[in-house]
C-alpha positions as a printed NumPy array, in Angstrom:
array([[-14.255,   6.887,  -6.766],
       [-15.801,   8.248,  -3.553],
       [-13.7  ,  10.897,  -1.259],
       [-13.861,  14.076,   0.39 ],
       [-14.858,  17.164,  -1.563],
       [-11.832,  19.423,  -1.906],
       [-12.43 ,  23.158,  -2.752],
       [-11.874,  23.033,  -6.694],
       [-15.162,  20.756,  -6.531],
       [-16.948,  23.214,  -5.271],
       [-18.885,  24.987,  -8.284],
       [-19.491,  21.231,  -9.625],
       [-21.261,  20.583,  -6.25 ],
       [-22.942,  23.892,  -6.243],
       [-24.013,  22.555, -10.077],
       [-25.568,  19.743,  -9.453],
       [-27.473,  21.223,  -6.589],
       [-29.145,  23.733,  -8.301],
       [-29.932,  21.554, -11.488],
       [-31.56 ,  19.107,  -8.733],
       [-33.421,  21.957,  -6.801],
       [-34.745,  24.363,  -9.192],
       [-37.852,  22.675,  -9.291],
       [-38.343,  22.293,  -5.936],
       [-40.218,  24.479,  -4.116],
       [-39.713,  22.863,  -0.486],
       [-36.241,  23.111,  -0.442],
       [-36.273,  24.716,   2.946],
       [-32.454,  25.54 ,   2.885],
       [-30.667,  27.052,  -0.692],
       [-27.034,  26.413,  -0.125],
       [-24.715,  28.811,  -1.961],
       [-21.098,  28.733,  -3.068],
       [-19.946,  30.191,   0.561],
       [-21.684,  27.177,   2.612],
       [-20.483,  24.445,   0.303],
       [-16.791,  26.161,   0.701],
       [-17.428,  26.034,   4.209],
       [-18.273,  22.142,   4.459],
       [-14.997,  21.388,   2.6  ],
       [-13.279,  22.451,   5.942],
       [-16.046,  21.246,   8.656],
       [-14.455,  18.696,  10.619],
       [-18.327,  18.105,  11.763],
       [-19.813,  17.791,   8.491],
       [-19.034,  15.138,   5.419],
       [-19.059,  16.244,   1.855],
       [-18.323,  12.926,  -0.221],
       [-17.948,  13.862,  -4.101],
       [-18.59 ,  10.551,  -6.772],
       [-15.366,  11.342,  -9.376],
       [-14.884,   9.419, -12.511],
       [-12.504,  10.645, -14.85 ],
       [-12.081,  14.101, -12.829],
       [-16.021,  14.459, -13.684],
       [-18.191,  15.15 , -10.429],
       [-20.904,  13.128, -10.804],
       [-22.665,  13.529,  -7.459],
       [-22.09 ,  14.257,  -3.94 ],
       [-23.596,  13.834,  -0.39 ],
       [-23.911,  15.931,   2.553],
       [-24.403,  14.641,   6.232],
       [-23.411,  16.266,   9.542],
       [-21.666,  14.21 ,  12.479],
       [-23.96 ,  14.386,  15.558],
       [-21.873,  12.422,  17.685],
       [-24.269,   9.292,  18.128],
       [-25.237,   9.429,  14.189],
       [-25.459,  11.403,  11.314],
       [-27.933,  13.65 ,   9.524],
       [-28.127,  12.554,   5.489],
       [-28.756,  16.582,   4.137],
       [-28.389,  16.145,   0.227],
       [-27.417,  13.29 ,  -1.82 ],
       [-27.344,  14.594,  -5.409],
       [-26.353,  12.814,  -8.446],
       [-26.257,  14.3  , -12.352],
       [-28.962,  13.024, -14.337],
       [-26.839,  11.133, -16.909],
       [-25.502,   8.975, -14.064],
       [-27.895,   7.982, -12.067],
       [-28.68 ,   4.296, -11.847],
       [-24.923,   3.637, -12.326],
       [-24.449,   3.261,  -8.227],
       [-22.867,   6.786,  -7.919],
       [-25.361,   7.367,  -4.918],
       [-24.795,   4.259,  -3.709],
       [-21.568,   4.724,  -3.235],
       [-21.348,   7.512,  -1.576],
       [-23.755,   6.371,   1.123],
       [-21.876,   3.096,   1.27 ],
       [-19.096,   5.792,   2.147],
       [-21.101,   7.427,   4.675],
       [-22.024,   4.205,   6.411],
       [-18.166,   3.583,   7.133],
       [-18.156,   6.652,   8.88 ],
       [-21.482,   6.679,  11.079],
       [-23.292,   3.703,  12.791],
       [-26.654,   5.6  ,  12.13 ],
       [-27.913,   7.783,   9.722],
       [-31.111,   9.763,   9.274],
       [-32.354,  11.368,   6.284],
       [-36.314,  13.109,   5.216],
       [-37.329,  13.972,   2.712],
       [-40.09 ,  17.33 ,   2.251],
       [-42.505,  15.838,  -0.582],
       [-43.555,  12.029,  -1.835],
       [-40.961,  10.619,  -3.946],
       [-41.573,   6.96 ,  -4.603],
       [-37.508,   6.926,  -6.178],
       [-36.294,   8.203,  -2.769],
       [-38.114,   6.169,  -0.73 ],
       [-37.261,   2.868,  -2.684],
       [-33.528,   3.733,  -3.076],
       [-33.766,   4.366,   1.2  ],
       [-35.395,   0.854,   1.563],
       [-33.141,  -0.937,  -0.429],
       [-30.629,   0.959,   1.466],
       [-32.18 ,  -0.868,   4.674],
       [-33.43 ,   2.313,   5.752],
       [-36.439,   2.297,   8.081],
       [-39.692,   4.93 ,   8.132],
       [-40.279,   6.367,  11.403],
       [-43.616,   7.687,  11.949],
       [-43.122,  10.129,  14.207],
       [-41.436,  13.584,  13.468],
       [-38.972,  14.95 ,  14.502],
       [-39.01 ,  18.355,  15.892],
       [-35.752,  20.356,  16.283],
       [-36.27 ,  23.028,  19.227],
       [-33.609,  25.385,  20.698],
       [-34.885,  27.156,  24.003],
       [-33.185,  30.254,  25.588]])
């Protein structure tokens, strides 16, 4: 079952993000318990938890932008991926936002199969995020 995270999912999500990110050393952002908390009440971001039998298996975060969304993390546990957790939840997503961007920092051939099949198109060029003033 996808839906919104709720606060007592909160050190599951913060879980499953650090078991995904401890290896990584691009991860330009480390989220802590305080920012997922946050999210929970964002009316501007989502933060979709995968539940089956009260276990969180996975969950996604994306901010609204108004004319689409930004795909953050999509994290599911080990033990259940390839079950269509993560499809789900960006399935989920999709209902909300009529476009939605996600990057990735290093080569993953998994992430960049699962966004294909997800009808996901590569754009060349990069984007560049600049606030003047």
């Amino acid at each position: 079952m996808i839906r919104p995270a709720e606060h007592s999912d909160v050190a599951e999500i913060c879980f499953i993000y650090a078991a995904a990110t401890q290896k990584h050393h691009y991860e330009p952002i480390k989220y802590t318990v305080a920012d997922f908390r946050a999210y929970v009440n964002d009316s501007r971001s989502y933060l979709l938890v995968s539940v089956e039998l009260g276990v969180v298996r996975g969950f996604l975060l994306a901010y609204d932008l108004l004319s689409w969304c930004y795909l953050d993390i999509l994290c599911v546990m080990p033990e259940y991926r390839r079950k269509g957790d993560a499809t789900k939840l960006l399935e989920d997503l999709a209902l909300k936002s009529d476009c939605i961007e996600a990057c990735y920092y290093a080569p993953d051939d998994a992430v960049e199969s699962f966004l294909q099949h997800h009808q996901f198109q590569f754009n060349p060029v990069r984007t560049t995020w600049v606030k003047r003033g």
